[in-house]
C-alpha positions in Angstrom: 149.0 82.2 171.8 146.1 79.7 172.3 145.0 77.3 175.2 144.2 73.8 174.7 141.4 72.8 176.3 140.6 69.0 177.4 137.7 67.1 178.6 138.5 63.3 179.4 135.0 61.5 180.2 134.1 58.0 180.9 133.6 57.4 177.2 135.7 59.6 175.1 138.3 62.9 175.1 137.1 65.8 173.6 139.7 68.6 173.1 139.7 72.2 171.9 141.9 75.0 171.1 140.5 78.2 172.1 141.4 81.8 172.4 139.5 83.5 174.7 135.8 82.0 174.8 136.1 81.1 171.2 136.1 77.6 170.8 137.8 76.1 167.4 138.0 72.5 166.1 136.4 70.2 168.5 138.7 67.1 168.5 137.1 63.8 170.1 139.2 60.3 170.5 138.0 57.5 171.9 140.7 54.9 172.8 143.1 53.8 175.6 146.5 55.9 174.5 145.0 59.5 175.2 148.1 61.2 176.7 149.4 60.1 172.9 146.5 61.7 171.1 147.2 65.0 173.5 150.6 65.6 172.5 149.8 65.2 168.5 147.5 68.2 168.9 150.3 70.1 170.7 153.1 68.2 168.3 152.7 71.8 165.6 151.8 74.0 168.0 152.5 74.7 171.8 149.3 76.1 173.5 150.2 78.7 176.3 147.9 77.4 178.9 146.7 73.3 178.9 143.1 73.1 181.0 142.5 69.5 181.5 139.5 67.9 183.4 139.7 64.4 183.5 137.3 61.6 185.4 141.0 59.6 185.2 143.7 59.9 186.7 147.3 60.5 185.5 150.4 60.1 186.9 152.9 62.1 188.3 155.4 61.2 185.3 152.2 62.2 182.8 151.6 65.5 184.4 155.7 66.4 184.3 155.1 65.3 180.3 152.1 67.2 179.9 153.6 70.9 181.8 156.5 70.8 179.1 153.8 71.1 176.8 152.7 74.4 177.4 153.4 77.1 179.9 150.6 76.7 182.2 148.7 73.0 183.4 146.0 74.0 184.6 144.2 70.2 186.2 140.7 70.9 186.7 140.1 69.9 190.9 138.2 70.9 193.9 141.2 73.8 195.0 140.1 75.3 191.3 136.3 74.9 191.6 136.2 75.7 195.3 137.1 79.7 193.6 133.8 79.0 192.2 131.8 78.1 195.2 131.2 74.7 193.2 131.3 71.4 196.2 134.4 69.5 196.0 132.2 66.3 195.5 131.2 67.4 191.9 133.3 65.8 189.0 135.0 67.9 186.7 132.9 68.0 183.8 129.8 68.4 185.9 131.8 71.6 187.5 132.8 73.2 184.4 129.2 72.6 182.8 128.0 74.8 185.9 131.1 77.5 185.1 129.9 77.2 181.5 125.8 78.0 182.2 126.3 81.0 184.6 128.4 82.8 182.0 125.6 81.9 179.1 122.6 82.4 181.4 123.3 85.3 183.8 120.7 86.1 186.1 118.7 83.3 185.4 118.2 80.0 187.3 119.2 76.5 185.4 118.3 72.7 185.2 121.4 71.3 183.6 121.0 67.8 182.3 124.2 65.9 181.1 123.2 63.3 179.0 125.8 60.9 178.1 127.2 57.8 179.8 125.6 59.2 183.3 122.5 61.0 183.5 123.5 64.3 185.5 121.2 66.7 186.6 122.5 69.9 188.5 120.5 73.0 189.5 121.4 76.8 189.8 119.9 80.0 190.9 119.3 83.0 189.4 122.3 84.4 191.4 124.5 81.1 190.1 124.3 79.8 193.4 124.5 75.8 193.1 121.3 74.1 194.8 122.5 70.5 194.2 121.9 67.5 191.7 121.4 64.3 191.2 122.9 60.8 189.3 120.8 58.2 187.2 122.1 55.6 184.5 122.3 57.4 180.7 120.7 55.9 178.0 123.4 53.4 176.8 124.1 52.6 180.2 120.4 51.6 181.0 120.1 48.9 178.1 123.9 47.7 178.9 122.2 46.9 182.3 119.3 45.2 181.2 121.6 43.2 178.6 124.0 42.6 181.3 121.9 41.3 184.2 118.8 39.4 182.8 119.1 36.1 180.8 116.9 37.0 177.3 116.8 40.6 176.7 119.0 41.4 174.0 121.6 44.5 173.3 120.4 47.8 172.3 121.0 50.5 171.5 119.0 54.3 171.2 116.7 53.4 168.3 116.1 56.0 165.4 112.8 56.3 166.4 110.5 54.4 168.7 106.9 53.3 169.4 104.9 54.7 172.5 104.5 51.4 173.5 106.4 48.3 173.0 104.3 45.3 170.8 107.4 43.1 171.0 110.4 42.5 172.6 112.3 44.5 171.4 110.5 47.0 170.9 109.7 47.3 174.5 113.1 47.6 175.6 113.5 50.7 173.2 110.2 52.2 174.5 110.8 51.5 177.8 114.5 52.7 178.4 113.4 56.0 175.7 110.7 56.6 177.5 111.7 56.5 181.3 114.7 59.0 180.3 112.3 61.9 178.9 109.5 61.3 181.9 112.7 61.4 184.1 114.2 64.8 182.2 110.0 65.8 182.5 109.3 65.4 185.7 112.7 67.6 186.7 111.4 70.5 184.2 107.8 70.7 185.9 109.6 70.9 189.2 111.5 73.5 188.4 109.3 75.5 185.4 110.9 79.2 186.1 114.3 77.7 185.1 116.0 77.4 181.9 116.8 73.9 180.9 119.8 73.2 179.2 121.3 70.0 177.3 124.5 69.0 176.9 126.3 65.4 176.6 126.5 63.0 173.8 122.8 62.3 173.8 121.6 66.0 174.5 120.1 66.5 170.8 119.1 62.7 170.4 117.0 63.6 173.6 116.3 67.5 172.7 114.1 66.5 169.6 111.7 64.7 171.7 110.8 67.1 174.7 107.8 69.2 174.1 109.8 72.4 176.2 112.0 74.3 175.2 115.3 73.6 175.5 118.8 75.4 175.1 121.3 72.8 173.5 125.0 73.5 174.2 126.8 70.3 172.7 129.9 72.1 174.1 129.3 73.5 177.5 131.9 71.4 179.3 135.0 72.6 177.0 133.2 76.3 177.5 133.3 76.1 181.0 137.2 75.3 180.7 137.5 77.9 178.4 136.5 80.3 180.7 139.2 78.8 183.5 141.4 79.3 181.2 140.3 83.3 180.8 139.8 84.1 184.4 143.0 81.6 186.3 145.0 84.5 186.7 142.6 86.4 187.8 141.0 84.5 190.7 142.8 85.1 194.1 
């Protein structure tokens, strides 16, 4: 019997069945009616075990809907991560991200950068231990802003490609916002050069093809850090 797992962000859902650590179809929805969208993927089939992390909150009536789904909810919070050693600060996704890269990278010590609505950077240890992180605007966040609180610059988004430096307006709005994110992302790697960096988020390849490092892309690392909640709830004391 599979589990279904769920990641609800500030943008989208992203959902998964999974048995074991193998991930299957990667569902995404973007829209207001998500509890709908949840019980169409469970409509055919009933997974045994629901793991849901959620930046939202849901109701007491939802949750009743959602445990009739399946035989074990599993909601993603700090009593779950604190089994982990993860702070009960962290949000969900960041938490399972750090479940997710001390399974794939054993023994070694991690700069995980989230790149997607927020820019989140979190570090690890070689032993997994988590050393802290840190909270920026993401990419479609920081021209929104500059859209939003000045009175000419105009609406971006992430272009396709972009020039060093700007020669016109628009242009150095692209440049500049392009830019800042990868001296950002480069500035944490030469702090840190003995750790492995990884990428995840909805702009983790976008940004991935322009560092000159090497980088470990997991487009997936949130849903495999559920996965493996999923694997080990029972087993945790």
């Amino acid at each position: 019997m599979a589990d279904l797992i769920i990641d609800i962000g500030n943008t989208a859902l992203k959902a998964s069945w999974c048995e074991g650590m193998t991930l299957g179809k990667t569902f995404r929805y973007q829209g207001e009616r998500m509890l709908d969208f949840i019980f169409s993927l469970t409509a055919k089939e009933k997974p045994e075990k629901i793991v849901l992390s959620s930046v939202r909150n849901f109701t007491e009536q939802n949750i009743k809907r959602l445990e009739k789904e399946c035989e074990k909810l599993i909601i993603t919070d700090s009593e779950v991560f604190s089994r982990y050693g993860i702070p009960s600060y962290l949000t969900p996704d960041r938490a399972a991200s750090i479940i997710a890269s001390r399974y794939l990278f054993k023994g070694k010590g991690c700069t995980i950068f989230d790149l997607g609505t927020v820019l989140s950077v979190d570090f690890l240890d070689a032993d997994g231990v988590y050393e802290g992180g840190n909270l920026s605007p993401g990419c479609r966040t920081r021209f929104r802003s500059l859209n939003r609180y000045t009175r000419i610059l105009p609406l971006l988004d992430a272009p396709e490609s972009e020039a060093e430096t700007g020669k016109d307006l628009k242009s150095s709005v692209e440049s500049g916002v392009i830019a800042g994110i990868i001296f950002e992302i480069e500035g944490y790697i030469s702090h840190h050069p003995e750790k492995i960096t990884v990428f995840t988020g909805g702009d983790a390849i976008y940004f991935a093809k322009r560092m000159k490092n090497s980088i470990f892309v997991v487009c997936n690392l949130v849903l495999m850090g559920l996965a493996l909640i999923a694997v080990e709830y029972d087993k945790k004391d």
